[in-house]
VEXLO-480773 format. One record per residue (C-alpha): x, z, y. Coordinates in steps of 0.5 Angstrom, whole numbers, plus 500, padded with zeros to 3 digits. Layout:
<fivexs>
XZY...
</fivexs>
This chain:
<fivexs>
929635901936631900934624900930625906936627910939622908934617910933619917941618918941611914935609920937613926942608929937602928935598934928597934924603934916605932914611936907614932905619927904614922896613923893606922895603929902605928903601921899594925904594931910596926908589922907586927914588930916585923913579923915578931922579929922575923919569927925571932929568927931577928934581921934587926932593922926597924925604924918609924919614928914620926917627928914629935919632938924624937917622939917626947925626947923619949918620954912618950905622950902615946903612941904607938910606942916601941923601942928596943935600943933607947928603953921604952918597952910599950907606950899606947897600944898595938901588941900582938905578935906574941906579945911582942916576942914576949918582950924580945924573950924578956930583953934578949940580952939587948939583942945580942
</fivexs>
């Protein structure tokens, strides 16, 4: 109970977030989000959003969602590797 209270508080305040319950499209687009990253020459922390009611503040009714600072940048679908680097192209200045 304890150690994951303070887990969440550890990853509350990272800047890329993953919206979904954890099924198996949620894991493929958080990999995918870890190797963009990586590829991006990016070391930014990634969270896994799994509670519902984190997920609806944020507006989401599909999941997986992705998340760069509080701006939703994708609702419903696992985008590739590419696709995800794209959108850290697009939003780069929220990265620096």
């Amino acid at each position: 109970m304890f150690g994951k209270k303070k887990k969440e508080e550890k990853h509350q305040n990272a800047f890329v977030k993953i919206l979904g319950a954890g099924c198996k499209n949620c894991e493929m687009l958080e990999a995918n989000v870890r190797k963009a990253l990586a590829e991006s020459g990016l070391a930014d922390e990634v969270e896994h959003v799994t509670e519902i009611d984190k997920i609806v503040a944020y507006g989401v009714m599909q999941t997986p969602s992705l998340v760069f600072g509080d701006e939703v940048v994708s609702v419903g679908r696992v985008l590739s590797v590419e696709d995800i680097k794209g959108l850290i192209t697009k939003h780069r200045e929220m990265f620096e």
